[in-house]
PAMILO-840692 format. One record per residue (C-alpha): residue number from 1; residue in three letters; x, y, z. Coordinates in nm, 4 decimals. Example, Ala and Ser with C-alpha at 12.3 -4.5 7.8 and 13.67 -1.06 7.14 Angstrom:
% residues 2
+-----+------+----------+----------+----------+
! seq ! type !        x !        y !        z !
+-----+------+----------+----------+----------+
!   1 !  ALA !   1.2300 !  -0.4500 !   0.7800 !
!   2 !  SER !   1.3670 !  -0.1060 !   0.7140 !
+-----+------+----------+----------+----------+
END
This chain:
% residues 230
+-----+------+----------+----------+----------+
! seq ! type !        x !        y !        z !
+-----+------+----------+----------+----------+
!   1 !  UNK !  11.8523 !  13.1355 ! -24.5342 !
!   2 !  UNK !  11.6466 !  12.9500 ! -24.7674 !
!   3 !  UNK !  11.5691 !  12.6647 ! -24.4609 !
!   4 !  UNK !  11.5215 !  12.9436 ! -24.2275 !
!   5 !  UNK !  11.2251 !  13.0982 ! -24.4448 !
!   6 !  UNK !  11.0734 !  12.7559 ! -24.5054 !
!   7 !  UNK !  11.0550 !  12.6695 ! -24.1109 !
!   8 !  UNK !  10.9243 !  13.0109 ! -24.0375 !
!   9 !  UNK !  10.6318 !  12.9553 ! -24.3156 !
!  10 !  UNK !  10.6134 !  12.5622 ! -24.1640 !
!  11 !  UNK !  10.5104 !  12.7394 ! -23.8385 !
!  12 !  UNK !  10.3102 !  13.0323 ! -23.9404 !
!  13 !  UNK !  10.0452 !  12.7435 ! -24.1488 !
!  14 !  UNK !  10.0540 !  12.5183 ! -23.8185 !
!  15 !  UNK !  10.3384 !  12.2466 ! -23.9640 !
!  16 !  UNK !  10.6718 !  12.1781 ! -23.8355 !
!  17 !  UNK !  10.9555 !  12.0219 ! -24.0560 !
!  18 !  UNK !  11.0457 !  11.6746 ! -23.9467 !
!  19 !  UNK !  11.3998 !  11.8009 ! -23.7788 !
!  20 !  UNK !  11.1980 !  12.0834 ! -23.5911 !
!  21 !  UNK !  10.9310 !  11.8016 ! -23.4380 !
!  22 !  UNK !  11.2413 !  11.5558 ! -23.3386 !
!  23 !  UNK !  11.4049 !  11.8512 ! -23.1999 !
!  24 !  UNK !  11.0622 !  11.9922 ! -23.0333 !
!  25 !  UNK !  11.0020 !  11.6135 ! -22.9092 !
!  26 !  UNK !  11.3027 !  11.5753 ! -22.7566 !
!  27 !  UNK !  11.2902 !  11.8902 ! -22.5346 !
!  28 !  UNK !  11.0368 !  11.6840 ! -22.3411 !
!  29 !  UNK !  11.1709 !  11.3648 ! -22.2994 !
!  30 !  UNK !  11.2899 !  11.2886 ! -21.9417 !
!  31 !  UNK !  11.5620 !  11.0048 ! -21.9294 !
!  32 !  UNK !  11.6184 !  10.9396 ! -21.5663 !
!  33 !  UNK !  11.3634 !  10.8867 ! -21.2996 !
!  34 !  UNK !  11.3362 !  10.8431 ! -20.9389 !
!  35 !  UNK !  11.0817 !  10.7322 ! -20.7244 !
!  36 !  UNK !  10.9645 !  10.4704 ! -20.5227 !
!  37 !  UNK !  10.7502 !  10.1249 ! -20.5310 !
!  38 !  UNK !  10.5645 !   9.9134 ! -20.2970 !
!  39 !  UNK !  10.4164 !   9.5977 ! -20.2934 !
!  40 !  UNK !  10.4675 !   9.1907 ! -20.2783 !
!  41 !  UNK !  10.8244 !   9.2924 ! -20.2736 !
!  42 !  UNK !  10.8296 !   9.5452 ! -19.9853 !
!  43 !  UNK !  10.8685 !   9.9520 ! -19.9875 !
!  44 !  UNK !  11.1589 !  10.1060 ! -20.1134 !
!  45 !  UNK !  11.3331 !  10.3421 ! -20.3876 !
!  46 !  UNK !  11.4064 !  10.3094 ! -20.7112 !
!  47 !  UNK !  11.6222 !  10.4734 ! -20.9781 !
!  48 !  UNK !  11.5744 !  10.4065 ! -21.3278 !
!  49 !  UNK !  11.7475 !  10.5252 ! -21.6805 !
!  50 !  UNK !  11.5452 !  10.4958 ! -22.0460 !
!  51 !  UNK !  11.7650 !  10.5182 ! -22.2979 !
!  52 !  UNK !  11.5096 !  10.5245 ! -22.6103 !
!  53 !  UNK !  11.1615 !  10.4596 ! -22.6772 !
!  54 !  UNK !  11.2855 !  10.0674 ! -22.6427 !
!  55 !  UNK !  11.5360 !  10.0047 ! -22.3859 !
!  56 !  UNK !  11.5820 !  10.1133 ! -22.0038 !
!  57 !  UNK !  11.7476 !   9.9641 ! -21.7350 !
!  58 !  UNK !  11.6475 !  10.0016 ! -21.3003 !
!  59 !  UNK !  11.7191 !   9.9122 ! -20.9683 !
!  60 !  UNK !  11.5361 !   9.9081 ! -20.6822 !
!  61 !  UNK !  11.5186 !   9.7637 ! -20.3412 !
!  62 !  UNK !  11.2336 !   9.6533 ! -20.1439 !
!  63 !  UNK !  11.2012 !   9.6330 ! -19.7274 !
!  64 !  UNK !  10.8910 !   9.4929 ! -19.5006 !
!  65 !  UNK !  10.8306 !   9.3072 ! -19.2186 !
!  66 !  UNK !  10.5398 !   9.0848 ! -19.2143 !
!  67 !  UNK !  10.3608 !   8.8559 ! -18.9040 !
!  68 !  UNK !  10.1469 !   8.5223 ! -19.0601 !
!  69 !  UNK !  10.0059 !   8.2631 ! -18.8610 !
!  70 !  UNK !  10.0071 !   7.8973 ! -19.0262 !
!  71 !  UNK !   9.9597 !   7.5328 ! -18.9629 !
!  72 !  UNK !  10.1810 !   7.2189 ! -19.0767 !
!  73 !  UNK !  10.2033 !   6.8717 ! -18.9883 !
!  74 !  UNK !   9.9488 !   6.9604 ! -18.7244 !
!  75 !  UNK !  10.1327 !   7.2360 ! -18.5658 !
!  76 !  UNK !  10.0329 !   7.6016 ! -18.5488 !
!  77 !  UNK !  10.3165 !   7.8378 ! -18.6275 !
!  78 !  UNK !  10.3545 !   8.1654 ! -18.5998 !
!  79 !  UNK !  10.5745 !   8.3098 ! -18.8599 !
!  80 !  UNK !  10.7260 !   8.6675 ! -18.9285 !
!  81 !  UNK !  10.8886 !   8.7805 ! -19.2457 !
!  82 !  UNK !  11.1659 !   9.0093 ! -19.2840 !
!  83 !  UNK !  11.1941 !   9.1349 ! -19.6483 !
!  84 !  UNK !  11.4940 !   9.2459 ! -19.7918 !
!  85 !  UNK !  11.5777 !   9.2854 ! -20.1787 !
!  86 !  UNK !  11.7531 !   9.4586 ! -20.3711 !
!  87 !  UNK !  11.7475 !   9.4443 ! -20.8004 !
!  88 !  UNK !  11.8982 !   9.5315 ! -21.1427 !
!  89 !  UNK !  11.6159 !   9.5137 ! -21.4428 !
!  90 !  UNK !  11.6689 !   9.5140 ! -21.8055 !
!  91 !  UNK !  11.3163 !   9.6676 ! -21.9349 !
!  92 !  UNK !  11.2099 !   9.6190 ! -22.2943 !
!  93 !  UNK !  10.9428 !   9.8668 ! -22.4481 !
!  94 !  UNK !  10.8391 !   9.6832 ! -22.7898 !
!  95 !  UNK !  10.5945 !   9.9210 ! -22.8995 !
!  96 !  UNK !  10.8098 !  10.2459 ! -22.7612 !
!  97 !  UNK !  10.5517 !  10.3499 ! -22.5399 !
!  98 !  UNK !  10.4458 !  10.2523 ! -22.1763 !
!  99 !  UNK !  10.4221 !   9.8579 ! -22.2084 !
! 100 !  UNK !  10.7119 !   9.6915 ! -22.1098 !
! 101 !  UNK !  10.8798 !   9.3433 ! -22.0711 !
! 102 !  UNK !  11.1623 !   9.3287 ! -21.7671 !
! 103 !  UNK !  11.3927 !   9.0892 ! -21.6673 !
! 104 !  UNK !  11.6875 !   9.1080 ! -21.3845 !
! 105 !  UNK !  11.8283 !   8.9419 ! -21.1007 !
! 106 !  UNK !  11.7417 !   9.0385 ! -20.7327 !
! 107 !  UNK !  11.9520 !   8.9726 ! -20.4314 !
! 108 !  UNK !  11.7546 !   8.8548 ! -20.1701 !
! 109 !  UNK !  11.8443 !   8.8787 ! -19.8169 !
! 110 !  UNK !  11.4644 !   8.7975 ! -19.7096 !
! 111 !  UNK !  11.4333 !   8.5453 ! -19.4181 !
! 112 !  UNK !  11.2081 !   8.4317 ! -19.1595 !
! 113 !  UNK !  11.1035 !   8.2953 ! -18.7759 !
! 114 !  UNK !  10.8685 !   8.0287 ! -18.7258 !
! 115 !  UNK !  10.7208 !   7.9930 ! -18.3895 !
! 116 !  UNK !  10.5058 !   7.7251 ! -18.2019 !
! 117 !  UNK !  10.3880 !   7.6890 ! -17.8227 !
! 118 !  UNK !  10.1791 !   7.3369 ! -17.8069 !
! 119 !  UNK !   9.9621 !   7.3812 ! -17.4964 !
! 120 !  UNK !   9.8294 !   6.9780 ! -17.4920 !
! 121 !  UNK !   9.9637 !   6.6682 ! -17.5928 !
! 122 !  UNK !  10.0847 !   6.7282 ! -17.9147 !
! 123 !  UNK !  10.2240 !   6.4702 ! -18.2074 !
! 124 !  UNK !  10.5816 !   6.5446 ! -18.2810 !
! 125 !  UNK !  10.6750 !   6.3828 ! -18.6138 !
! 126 !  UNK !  10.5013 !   6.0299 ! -18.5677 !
! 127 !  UNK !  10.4643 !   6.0314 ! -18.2113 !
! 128 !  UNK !  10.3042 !   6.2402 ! -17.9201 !
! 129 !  UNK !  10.4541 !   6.4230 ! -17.6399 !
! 130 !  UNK !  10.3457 !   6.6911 ! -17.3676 !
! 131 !  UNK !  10.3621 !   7.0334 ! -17.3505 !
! 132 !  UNK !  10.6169 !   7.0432 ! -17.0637 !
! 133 !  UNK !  10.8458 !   6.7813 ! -17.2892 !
! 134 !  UNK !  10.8042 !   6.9979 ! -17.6153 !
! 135 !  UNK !  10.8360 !   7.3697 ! -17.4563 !
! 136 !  UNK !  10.8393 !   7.6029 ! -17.7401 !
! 137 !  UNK !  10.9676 !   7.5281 ! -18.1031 !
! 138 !  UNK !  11.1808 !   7.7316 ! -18.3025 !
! 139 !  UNK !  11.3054 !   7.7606 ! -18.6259 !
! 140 !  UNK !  11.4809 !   7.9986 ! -18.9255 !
! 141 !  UNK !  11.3639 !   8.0015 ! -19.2916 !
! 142 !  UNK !  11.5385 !   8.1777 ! -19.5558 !
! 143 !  UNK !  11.5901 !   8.1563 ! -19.9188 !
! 144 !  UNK !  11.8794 !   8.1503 ! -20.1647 !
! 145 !  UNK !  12.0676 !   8.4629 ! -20.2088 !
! 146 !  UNK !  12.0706 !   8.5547 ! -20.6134 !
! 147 !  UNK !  11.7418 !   8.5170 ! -20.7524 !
! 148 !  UNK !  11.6079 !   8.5814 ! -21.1183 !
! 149 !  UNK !  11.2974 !   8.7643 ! -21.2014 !
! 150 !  UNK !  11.0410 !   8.8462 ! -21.4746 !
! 151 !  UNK !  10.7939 !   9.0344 ! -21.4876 !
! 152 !  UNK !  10.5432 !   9.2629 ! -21.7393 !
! 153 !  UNK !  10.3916 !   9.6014 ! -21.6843 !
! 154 !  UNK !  10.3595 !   9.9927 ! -21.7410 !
! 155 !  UNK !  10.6424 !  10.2148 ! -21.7167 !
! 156 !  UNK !  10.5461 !  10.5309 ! -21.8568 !
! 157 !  UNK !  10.5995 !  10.6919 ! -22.1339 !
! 158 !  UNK !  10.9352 !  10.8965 ! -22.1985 !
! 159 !  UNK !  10.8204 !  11.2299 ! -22.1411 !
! 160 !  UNK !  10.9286 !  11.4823 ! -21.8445 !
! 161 !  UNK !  10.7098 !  11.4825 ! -21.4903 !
! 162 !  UNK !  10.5420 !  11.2312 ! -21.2458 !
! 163 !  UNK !  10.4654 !  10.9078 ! -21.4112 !
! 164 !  UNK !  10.2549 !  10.5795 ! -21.2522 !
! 165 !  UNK !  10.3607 !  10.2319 ! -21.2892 !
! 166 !  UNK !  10.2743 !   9.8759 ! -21.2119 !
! 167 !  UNK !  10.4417 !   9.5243 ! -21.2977 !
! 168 !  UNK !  10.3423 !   9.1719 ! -21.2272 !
! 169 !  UNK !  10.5423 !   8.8356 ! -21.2316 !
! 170 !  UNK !  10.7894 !   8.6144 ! -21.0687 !
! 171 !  UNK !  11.1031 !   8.5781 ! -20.8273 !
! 172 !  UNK !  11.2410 !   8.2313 ! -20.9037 !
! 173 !  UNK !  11.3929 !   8.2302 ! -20.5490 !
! 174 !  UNK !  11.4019 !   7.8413 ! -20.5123 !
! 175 !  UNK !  11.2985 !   7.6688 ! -20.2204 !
! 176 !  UNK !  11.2690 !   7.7770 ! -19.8596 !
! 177 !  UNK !  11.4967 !   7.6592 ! -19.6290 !
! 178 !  UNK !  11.4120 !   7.5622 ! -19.2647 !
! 179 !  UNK !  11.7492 !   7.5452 ! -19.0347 !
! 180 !  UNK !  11.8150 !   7.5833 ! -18.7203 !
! 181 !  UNK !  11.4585 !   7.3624 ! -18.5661 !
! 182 !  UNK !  11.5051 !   7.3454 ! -18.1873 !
! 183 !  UNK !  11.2652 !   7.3165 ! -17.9050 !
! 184 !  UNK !  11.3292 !   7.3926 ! -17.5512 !
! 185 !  UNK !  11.1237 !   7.1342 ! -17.3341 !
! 186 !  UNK !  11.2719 !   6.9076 ! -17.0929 !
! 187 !  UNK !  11.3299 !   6.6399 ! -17.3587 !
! 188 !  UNK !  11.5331 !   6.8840 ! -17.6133 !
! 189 !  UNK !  11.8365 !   6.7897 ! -17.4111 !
! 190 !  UNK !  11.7516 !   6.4707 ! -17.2461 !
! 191 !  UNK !  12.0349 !   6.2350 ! -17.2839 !
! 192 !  UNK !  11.8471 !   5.9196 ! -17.1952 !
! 193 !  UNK !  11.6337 !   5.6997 ! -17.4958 !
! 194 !  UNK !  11.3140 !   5.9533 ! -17.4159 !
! 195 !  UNK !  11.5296 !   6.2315 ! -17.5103 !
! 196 !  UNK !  11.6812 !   6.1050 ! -17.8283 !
! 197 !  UNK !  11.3500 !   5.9497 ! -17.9744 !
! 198 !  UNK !  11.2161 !   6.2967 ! -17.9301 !
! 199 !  UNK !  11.5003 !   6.4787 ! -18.1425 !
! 200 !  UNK !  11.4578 !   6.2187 ! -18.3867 !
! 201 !  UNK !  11.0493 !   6.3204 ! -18.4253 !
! 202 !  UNK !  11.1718 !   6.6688 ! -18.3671 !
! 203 !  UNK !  11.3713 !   6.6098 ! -18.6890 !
! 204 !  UNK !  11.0939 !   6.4501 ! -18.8787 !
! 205 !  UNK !  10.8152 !   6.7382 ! -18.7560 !
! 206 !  UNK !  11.1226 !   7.0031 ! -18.9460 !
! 207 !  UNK !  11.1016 !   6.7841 ! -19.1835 !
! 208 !  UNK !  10.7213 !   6.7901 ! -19.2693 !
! 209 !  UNK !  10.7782 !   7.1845 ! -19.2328 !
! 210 !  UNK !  11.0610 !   7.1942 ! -19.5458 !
! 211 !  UNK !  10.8134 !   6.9882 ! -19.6928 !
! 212 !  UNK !  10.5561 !   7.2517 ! -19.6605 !
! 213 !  UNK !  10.8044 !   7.5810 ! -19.7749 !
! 214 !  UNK !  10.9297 !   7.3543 ! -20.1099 !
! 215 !  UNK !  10.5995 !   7.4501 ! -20.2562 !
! 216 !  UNK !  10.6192 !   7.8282 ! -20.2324 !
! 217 !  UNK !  10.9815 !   7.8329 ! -20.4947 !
! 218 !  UNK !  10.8270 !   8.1233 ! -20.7122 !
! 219 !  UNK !  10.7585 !   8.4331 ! -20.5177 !
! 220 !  UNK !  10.4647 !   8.6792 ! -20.6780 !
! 221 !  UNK !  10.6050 !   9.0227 ! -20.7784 !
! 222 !  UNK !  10.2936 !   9.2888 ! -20.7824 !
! 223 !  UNK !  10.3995 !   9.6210 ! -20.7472 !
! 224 !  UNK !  10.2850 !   9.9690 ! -20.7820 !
! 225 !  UNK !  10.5055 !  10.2849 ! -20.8044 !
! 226 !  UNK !  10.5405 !  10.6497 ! -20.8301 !
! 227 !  UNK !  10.8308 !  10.8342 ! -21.0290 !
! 228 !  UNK !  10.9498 !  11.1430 ! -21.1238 !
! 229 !  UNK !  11.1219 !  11.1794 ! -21.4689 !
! 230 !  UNK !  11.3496 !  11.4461 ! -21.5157 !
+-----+------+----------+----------+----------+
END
């Protein structure tokens, strides 16, 4: 009785005990959230779980398609992107509010065309060659399947309602693989000396292309998202 009188006076001055503010601040803490994020990564959802003012975990995936034109070795490509990820992130809070430090693993099922129609003479690895000869040059890129990532940002605080957030940092995804390099001319299956000097500059030109895709083995993560905690 005595507790009940002393909350009831607590309240009529404008004071809460300590138990009645936990208790009050915990009615509007939302744990789970869903929403959605887009950026480097691609669109897609993502579900997430705070346990405390410290610690939450999420996962997410991420889906684009993307056309970019580029040059190596001499030759312009055309490239297009499909990206396809999906991830499970440890996020830290250290000051229990909106800041937060996140680490995970992503799989990454993210790959890519490269394609090239020389209209001239063109050098093929150290030597030149016709159009007719070279016909149109094809190839596959695509990246190693588990990939870690880190990354810093805002998360929102733990309260109940539709939250903003952003994060910034890095897929280690390792180097881009080019496979698959063909051409279709009427040297790519020549069977006399012509022929087989060509595949071998064929194989050089992929080459100067891996060359190329071995600097790009981080991946920038920027991405912006919309939630709903509950």
């Amino acid at each position: 009785m005595t507790r009940i009188w002393m909350a009831a006076l607590c309240v009529a001055a404008g004071t809460t005990t300590p138990a009645l503010a936990q208790e009050r601040a915990g009615d509007g803490q939302g744990k789970l959230s869903l929403g959605v994020t887009a950026g480097t990564l691609g669109i897609g959802p993502e579900i997430g779980y705070r346990a405390n003012q410290t610690i939450g975990v999420r996962a997410n995936g991420g889906f684009l398609g993307l056309d970019h034109d580029f040059t190596s070795g001499g030759i312009d490509y055309a490239g297009h992107a499909k990206l396809a990820s999906g991830g499970v992130i440890v996020d830290l809070y250290p000051f229990g509010g909106g800041f937060r430090l996140s680490a995970g693993a992503r799989y990454n099922g993210t790959d890519g065309r490269v394609r090239a129609t020389p209209t001239g003479p063109t050098q093929i690895g150290s030597l030149v060659f016709t159009a007719q000869q070279i016909g149109t040059i094809t190839g596959r890129a695509d990246v190693r399947e588990f990939a870690p990532q880190l990354t810093l940002g805002y998360g929102g605080k733990l309260r109940k309602g539709l939250g903003f957030t952003i994060e910034a940092g890095a897929l280690f995804q390792g180097a881009v693989r080019i496979r698959d390099f063909t051409s279709n001319g009427t040297l790519s299956t020549d069977q006399t000396l012509a022929g087989t000097t060509y595949r071998n500059e064929l194989a050089k030109q992929r080459q100067k292309l891996q060359d190329t895709a071995n600097d790009y083995q981080v991946y920038p993560i920027l991405q912006l998202g919309l939630n709903y905690r509950f």
